[in-house]
KENU-967033 format. One record per residue (C-alpha): y, x, z; residue in one letter. Coordinates in Angstrom, 1 decimal. Example, Ala and Ser with C-alpha at 12.3 -4.5 7.8 and 13.67 -1.06 7.14 Angstrom:
BEGIN
<site <-4.5, 12.3, 7.8>, 'a'>
<site <-1.1, 13.7, 7.1>, 's'>
//
This chain:
BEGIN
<site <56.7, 104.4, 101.5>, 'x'>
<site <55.1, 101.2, 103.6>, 'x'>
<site <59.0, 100.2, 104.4>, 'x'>
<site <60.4, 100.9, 101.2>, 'x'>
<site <57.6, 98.7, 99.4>, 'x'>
<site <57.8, 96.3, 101.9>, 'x'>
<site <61.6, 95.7, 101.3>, 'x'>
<site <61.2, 95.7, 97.9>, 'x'>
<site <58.6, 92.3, 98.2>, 'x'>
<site <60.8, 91.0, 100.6>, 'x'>
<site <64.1, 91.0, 98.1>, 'x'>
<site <61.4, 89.9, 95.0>, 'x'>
<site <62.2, 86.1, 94.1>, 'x'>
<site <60.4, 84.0, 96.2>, 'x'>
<site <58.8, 82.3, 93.4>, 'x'>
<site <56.8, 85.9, 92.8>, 'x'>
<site <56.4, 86.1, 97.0>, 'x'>
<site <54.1, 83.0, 96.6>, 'x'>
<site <52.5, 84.1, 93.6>, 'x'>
<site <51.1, 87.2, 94.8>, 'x'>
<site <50.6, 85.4, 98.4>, 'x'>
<site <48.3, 83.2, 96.3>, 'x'>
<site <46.7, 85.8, 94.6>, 'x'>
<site <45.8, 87.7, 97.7>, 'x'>
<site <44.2, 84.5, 98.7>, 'x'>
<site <42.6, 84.6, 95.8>, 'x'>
<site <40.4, 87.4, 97.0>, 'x'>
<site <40.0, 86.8, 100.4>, 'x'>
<site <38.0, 83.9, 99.3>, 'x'>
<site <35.9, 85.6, 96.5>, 'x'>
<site <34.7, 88.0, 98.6>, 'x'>
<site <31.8, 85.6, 99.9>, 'x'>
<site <31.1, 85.1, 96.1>, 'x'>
<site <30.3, 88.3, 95.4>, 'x'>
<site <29.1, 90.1, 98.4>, 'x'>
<site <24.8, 90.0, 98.8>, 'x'>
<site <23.5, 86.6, 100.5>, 'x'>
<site <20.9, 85.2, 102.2>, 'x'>
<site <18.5, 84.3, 100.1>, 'x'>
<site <18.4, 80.8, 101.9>, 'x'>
<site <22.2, 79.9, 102.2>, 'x'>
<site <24.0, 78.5, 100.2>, 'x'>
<site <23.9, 79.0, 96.0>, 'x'>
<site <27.6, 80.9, 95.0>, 'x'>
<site <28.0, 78.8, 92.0>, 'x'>
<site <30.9, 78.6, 89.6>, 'x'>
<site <31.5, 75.4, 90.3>, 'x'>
<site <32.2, 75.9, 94.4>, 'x'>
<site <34.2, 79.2, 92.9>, 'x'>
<site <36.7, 76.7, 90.8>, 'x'>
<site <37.1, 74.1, 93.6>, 'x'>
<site <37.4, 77.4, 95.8>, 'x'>
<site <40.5, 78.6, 93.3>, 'x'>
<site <42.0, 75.3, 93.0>, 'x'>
<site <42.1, 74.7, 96.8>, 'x'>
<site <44.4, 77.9, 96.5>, 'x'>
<site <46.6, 77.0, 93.7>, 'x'>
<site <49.1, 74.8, 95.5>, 'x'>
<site <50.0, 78.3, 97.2>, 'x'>
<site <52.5, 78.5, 94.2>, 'x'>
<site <54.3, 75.8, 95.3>, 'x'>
<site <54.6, 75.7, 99.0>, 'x'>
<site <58.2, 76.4, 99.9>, 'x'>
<site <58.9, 73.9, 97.0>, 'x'>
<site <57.0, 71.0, 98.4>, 'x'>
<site <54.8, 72.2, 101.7>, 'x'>
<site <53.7, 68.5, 102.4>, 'x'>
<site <52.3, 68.0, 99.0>, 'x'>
<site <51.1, 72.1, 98.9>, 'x'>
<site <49.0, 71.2, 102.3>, 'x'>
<site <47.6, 67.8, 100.7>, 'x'>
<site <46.5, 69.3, 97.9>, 'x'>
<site <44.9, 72.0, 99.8>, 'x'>
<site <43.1, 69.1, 102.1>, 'x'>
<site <41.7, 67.2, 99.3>, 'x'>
<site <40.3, 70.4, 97.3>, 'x'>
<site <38.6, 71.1, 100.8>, 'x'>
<site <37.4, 67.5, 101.5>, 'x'>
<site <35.6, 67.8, 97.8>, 'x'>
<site <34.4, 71.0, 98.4>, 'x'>
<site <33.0, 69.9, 101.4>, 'x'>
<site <31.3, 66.5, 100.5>, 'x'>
<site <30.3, 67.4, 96.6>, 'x'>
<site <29.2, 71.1, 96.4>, 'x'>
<site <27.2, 72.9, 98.6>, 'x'>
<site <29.1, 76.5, 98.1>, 'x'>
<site <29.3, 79.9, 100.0>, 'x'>
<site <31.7, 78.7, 103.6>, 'x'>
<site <35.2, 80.7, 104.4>, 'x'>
<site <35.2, 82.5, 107.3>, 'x'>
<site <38.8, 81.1, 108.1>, 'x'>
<site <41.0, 77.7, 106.0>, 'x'>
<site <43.5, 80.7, 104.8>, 'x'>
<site <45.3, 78.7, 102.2>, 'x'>
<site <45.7, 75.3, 104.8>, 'x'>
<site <46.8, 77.6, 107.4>, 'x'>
<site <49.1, 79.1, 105.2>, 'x'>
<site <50.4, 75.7, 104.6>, 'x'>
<site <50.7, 74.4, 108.1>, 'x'>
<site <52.8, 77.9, 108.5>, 'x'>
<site <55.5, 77.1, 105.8>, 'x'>
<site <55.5, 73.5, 106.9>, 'x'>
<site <56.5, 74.6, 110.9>, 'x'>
<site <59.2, 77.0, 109.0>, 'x'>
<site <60.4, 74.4, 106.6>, 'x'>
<site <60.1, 71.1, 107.1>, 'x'>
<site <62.8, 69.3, 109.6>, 'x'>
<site <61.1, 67.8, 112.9>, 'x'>
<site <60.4, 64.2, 112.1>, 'x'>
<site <58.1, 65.7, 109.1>, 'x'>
<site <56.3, 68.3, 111.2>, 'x'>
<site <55.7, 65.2, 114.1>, 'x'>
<site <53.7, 63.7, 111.1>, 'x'>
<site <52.2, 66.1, 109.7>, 'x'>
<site <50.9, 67.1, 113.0>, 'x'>
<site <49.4, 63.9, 113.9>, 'x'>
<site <47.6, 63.8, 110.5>, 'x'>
<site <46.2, 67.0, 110.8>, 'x'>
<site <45.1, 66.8, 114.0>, 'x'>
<site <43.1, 63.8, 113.1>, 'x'>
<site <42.1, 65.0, 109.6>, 'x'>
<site <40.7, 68.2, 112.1>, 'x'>
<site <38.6, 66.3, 114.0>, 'x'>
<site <37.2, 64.0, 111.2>, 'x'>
<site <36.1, 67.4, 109.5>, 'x'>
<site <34.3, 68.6, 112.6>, 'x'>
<site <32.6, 65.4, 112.4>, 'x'>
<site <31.3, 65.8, 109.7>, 'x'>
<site <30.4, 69.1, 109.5>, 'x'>
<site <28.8, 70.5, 113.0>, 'x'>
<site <30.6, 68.2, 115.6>, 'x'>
<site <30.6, 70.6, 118.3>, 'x'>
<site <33.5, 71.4, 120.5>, 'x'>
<site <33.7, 75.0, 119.7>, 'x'>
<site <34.4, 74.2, 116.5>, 'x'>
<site <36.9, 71.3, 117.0>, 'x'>
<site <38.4, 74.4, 120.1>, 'x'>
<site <39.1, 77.0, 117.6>, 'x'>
<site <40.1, 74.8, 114.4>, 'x'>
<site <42.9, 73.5, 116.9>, 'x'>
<site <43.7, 77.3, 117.9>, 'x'>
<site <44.1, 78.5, 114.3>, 'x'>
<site <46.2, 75.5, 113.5>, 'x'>
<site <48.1, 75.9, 116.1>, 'x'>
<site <49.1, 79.7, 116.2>, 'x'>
<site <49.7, 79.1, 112.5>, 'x'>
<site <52.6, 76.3, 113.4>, 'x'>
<site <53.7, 78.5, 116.5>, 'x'>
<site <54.1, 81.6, 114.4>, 'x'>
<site <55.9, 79.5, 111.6>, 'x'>
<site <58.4, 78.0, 114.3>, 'x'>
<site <58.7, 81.8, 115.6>, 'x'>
<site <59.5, 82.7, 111.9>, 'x'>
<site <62.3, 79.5, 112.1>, 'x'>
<site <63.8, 81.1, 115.4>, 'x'>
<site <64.0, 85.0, 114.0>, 'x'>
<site <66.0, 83.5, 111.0>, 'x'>
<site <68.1, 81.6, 112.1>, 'x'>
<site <69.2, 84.2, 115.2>, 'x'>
<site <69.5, 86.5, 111.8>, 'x'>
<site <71.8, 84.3, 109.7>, 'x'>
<site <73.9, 83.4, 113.0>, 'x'>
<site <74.3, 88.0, 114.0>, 'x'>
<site <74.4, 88.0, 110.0>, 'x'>
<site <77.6, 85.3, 109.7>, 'x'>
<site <79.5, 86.9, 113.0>, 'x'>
<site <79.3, 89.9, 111.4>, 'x'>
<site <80.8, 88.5, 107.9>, 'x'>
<site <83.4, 86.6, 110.6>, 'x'>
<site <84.1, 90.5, 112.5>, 'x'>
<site <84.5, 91.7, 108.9>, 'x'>
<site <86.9, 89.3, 107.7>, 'x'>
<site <88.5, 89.0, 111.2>, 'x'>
<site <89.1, 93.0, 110.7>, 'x'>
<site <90.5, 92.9, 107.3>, 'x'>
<site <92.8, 90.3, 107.9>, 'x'>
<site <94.1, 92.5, 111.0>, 'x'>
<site <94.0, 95.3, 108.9>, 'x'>
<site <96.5, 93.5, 106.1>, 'x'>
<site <98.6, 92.4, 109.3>, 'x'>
<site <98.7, 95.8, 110.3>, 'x'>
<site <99.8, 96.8, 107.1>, 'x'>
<site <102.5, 94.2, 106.8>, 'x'>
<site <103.9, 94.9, 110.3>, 'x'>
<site <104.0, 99.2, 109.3>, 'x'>
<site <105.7, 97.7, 105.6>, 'x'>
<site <108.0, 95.7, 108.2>, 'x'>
<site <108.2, 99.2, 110.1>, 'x'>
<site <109.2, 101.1, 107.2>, 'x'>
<site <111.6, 98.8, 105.9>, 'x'>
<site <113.6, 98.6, 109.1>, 'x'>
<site <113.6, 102.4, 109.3>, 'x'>
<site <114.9, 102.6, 105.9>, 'x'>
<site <117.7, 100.3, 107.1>, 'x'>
<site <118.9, 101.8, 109.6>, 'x'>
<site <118.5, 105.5, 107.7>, 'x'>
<site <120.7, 104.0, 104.7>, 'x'>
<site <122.9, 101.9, 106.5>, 'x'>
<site <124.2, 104.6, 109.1>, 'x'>
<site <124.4, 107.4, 106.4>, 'x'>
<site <125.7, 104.9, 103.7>, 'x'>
<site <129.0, 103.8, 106.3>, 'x'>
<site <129.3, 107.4, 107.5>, 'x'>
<site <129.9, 108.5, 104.3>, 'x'>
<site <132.0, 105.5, 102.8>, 'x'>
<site <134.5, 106.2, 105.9>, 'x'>
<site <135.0, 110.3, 104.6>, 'x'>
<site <135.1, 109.4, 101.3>, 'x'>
<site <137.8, 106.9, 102.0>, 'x'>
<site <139.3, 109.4, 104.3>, 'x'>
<site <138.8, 112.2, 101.9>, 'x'>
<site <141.8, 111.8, 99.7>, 'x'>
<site <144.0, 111.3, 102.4>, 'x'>
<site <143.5, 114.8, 104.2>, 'x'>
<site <143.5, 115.9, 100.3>, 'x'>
<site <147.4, 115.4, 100.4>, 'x'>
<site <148.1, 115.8, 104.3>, 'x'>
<site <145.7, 118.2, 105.9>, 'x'>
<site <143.3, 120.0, 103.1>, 'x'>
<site <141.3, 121.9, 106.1>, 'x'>
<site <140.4, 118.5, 107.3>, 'x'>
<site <139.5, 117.2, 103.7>, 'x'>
<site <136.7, 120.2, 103.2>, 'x'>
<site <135.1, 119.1, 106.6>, 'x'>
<site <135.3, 115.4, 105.5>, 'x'>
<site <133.2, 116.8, 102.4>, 'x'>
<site <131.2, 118.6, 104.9>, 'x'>
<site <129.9, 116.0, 106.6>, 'x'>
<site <129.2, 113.8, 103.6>, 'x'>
<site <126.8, 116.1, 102.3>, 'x'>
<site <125.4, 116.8, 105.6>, 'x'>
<site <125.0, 113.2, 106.3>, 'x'>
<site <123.2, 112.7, 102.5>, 'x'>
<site <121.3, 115.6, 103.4>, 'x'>
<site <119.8, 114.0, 106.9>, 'x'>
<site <119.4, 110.6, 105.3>, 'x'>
<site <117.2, 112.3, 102.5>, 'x'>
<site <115.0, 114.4, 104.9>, 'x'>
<site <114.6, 111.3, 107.2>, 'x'>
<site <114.0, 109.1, 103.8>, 'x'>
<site <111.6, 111.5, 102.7>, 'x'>
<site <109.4, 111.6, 106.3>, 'x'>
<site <109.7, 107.6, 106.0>, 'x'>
<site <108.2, 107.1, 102.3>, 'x'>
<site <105.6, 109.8, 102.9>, 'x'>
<site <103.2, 107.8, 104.4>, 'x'>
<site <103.3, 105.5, 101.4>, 'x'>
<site <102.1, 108.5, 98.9>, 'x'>
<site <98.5, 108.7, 98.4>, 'x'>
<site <96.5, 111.1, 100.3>, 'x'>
<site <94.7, 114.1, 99.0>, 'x'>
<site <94.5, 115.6, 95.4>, 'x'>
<site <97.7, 113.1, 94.4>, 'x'>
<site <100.0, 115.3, 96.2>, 'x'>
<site <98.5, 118.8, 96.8>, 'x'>
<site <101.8, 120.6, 97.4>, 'x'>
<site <103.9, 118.1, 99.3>, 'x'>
<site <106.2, 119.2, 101.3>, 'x'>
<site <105.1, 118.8, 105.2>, 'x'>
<site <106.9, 115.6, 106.9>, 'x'>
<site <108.6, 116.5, 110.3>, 'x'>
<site <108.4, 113.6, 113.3>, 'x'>
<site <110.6, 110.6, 113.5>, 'x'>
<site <113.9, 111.6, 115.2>, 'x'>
<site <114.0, 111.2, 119.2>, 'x'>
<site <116.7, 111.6, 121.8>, 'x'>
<site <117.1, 115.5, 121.6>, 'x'>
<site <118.4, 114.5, 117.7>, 'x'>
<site <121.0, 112.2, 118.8>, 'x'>
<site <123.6, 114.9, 119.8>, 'x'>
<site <123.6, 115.6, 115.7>, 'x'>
<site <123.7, 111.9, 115.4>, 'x'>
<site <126.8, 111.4, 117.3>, 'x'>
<site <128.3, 114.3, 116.0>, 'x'>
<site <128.1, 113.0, 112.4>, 'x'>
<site <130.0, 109.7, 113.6>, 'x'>
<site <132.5, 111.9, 115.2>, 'x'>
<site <133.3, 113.4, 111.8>, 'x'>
<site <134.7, 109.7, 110.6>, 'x'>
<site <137.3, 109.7, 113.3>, 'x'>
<site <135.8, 108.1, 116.5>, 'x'>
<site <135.6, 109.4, 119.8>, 'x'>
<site <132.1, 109.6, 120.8>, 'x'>
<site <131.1, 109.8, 124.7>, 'x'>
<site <128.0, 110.6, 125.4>, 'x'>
<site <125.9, 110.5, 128.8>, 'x'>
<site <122.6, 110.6, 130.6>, 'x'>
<site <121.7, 109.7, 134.1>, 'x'>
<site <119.2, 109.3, 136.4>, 'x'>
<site <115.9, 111.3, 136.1>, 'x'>
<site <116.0, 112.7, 132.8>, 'x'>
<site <112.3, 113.8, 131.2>, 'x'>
<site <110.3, 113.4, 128.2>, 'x'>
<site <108.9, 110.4, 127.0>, 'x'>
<site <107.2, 109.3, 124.3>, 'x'>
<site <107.4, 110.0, 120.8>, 'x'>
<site <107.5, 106.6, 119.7>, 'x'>
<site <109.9, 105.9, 122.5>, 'x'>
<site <112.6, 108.6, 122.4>, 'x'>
<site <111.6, 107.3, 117.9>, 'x'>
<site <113.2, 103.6, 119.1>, 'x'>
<site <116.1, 105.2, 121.8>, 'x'>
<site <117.5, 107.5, 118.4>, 'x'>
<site <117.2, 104.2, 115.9>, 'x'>
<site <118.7, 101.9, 118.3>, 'x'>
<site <121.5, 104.2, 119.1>, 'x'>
<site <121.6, 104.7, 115.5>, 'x'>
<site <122.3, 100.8, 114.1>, 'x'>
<site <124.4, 100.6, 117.0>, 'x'>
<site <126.6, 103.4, 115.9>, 'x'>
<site <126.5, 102.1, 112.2>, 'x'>
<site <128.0, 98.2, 113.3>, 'x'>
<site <131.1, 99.8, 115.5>, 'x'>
<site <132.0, 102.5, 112.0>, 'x'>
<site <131.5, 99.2, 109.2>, 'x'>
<site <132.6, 96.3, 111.7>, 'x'>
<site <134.4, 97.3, 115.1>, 'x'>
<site <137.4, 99.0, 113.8>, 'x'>
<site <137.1, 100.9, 117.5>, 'x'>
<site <139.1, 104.1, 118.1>, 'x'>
<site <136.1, 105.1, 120.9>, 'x'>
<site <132.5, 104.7, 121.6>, 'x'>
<site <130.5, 105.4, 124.5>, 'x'>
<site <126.5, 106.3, 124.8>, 'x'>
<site <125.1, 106.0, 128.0>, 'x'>
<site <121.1, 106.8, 128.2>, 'x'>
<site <119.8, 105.5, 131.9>, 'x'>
<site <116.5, 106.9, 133.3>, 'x'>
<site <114.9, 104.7, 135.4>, 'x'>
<site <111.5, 105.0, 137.4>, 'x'>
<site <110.1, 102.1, 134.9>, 'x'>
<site <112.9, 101.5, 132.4>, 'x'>
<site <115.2, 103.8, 129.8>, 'x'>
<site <118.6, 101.6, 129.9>, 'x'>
<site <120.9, 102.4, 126.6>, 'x'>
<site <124.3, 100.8, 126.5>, 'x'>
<site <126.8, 101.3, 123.5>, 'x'>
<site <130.2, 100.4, 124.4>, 'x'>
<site <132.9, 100.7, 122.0>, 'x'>
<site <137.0, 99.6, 122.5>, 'x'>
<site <137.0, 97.2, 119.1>, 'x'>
<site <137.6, 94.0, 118.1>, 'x'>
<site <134.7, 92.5, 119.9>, 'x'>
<site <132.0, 89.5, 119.1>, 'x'>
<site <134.7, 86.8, 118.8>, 'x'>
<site <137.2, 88.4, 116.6>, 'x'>
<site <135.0, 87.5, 113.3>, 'x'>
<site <132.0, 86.1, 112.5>, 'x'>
<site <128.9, 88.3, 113.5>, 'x'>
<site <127.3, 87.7, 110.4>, 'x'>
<site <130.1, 88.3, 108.3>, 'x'>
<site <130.8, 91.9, 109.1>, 'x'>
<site <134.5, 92.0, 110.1>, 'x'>
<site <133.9, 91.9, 113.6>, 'x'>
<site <132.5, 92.3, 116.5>, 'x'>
<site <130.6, 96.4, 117.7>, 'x'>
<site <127.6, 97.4, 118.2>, 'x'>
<site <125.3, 94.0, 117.7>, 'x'>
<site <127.9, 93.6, 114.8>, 'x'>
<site <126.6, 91.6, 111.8>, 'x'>
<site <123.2, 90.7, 114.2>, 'x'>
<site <124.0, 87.2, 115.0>, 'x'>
<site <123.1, 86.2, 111.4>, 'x'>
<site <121.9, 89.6, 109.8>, 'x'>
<site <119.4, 92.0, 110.7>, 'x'>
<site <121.2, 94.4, 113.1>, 'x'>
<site <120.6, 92.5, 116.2>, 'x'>
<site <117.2, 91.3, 115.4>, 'x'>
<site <115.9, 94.8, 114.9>, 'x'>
<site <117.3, 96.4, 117.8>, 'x'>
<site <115.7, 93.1, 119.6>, 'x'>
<site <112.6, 93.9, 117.6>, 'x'>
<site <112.4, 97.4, 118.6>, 'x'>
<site <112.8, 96.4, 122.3>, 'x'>
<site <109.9, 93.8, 122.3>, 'x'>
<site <107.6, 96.4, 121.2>, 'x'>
<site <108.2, 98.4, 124.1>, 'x'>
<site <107.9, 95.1, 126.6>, 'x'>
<site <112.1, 95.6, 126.8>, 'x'>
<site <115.2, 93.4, 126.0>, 'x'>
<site <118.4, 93.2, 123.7>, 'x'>
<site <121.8, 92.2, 125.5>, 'x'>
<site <124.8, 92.1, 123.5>, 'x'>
<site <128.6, 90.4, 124.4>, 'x'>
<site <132.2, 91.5, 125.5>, 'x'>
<site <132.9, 95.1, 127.0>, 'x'>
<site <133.9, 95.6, 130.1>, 'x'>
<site <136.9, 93.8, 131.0>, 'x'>
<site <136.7, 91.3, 128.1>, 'x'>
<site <137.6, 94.6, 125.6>, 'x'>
<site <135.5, 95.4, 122.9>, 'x'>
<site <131.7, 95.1, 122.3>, 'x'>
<site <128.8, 96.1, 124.6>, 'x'>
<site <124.9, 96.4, 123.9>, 'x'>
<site <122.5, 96.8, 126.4>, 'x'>
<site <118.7, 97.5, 125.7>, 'x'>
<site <116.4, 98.0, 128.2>, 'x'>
<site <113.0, 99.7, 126.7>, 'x'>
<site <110.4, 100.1, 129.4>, 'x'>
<site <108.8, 103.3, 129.7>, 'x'>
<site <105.5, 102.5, 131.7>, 'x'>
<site <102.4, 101.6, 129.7>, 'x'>
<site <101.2, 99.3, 132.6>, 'x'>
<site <104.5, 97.5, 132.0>, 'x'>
<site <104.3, 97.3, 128.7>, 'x'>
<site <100.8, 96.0, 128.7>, 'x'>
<site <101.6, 93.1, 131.4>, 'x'>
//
């Protein structure tokens, strides 16, 4: 209840924190107005009580104008002192008070002043009232532990506004990662969507442009063309369908969706390849070295890679044959694409009448995905002439060590 009430005065406008601060003063210096006296001290008259009350009033203002708050309290003082002959405080509260706000306020220069005057507006009041170096001893104390507390007060707010701003700075620092993290998983999504529709979109142009062909000359081979159209739609949809997923909302939005299944690795390439064997190619397909399992974000960029690379020598190579070579190294997954088409410098990359597997990279996206995908697993892209000067090669390297990657 304390802490709850305590938080509650310390969120009150400051205006009403100095108001009731006054008032509290207020009766802390009654008190000697009202309790039984000594029949030979000093009379407890309403006049002393006034000054007594008016020495408090520039409480109200003290954030607003310390300086002038702590004159104001001297000078009621100073009369109260040399006019009336009224009941003494046990402590200056409402100076102290003042000398407080002043040390938390006020900028240096104003505190070195107001510190000299004091001091000597201190010692002119012991003067004059018992001269005795106890007196002038604690007066100094008071004063002072009321400036050191203020400057205290000073250091614990401004260490709170600086941990306060760093952790507006870690919150805007996280949301603007968090937006980048979106943009790059929107970037993600897109580029996955790419190569879905692109490779199922030339797949099936090439049987529906061979369909009516093996219509007229071989109808066994037209129904398999068919096949593999729907087949290939069917794929693109599932794959689709796990991609745009993870945009749908969460929860109560989609109660009975249907469950998504992971991203297609290397064990799905074998349907992969098979599909592009139903437009006509001749697809090799080969893996060396010490073949094992890796990860599923890995195997994720070996199938999409393959995939895009596939997709350039069906729309652009004009290649009878294509090779897939998977190369397992002790730090490194080497995949090279090799096809027996036109190659890079038959047509213009960008222009999609050329060139294999990096087809239509040079100035489109093919390339600059497949180099995309690489970077992100600390690999590179290499694309040119097949071997012998025939055709069109790609080489990726994707390294497969997270200490590599991380370096």
């Amino acid at each position: 209840m304390i802490r709850v009430w305590g938080e509650r005065i310390r969120r009150a406008d400051p205006r009403w924190q100095d108001l009731g601060l006054t008032l509290l003063v207020q009766i802390a210096t009654t008190i000697p107005f009202v309790v039984p006296r000594d029949p030979l001290d000093s009379p407890a008259t309403w006049p002393a009580y006034a000054l007594t009350t008016l020495g408090n009033v520039p409480l109200v203002w003290r954030r607003r104008a310390p300086v002038v708050a702590i004159f104001g309290m001297v000078a009621a003082g100073t009369l109260y002192t040399l006019v009336l002959d009224g009941p003494g405080q046990p402590l200056p509260y409402a100076p102290l008070i003042g000398v407080y706000t002043m040390a938390l306020l006020c900028p240096a220069r104003v505190r070195i002043a107001m510190g000299a005057t004091l001091t000597a507006l201190i010692l002119a009041s012991v003067a004059l009232n018992t001269g005795t170096a106890r007196e002038l001893l604690f007066a100094l104390f008071v004063f002072a532990a009321a400036y050191a507390l203020g400057r205290l007060q000073y250091t614990r707010q401004a260490y709170t506004q600086a941990v306060e701003a760093r952790a507006a700075e870690l919150e805007r620092a996280n949301r603007i990662e968090a937006e980048q993290a979106a943009a790059r998983e929107r970037a993600r999504i897109a580029r996955e969507m790419h190569d879905i529709l692109s490779h199922a979109v030339s797949i099936m142009i090439v049987q529906a442009e061979a369909g009516p062909v093996a219509v007229r000359r071989a109808p066994e081979r037209a129904e398999a063309a068919f096949d593999a159209i729907a087949e290939t739609g069917r794929d693109a949809m599932a794959q689709l369908r796990t991609m745009l997923g993870v945009l749908r909302a969460d929860g109560a939005a989609r109660p009975q969706a249907a469950p998504r299944s992971p991203q297609p690795g290397i064990e799905e390439l074998a349907g992969l390849l098979e599909r592009v064997r139903g437009s006509g190619l001749r697809v090799s397909y080969e893996r060396t070295g010490a073949v094992r399992a890796l990860p599923g974000a890995l195997e994720a960029t070996v199938h999409r890679v393959v995939q895009e690379a596939l997709t350039n020598v069906v729309k652009h190579a004009g290649a009878s044959a294509v090779s897939v070579r998977l190369e397992y190294g002790a730090r490194a997954l080497t995949v090279t694409v090799t096809d027996d088409g036109r190659g890079p410098g038959s047509a213009d990359a960008g222009g999609g009448s050329g060139g294999g597997a990096g087809a239509g990279a040079g100035g489109g996206h093919g390339l600059i995905g497949i180099r995309e995908r690489a970077a992100a697993h600390g690999g590179t892209a290499r694309y040119g002439l097949g071997p012998g000067g025939l055709g069109f090669s790609l080489r990726v390297v994707l390294v497969t060590s997270p200490l590599e990657v991380g370096s």
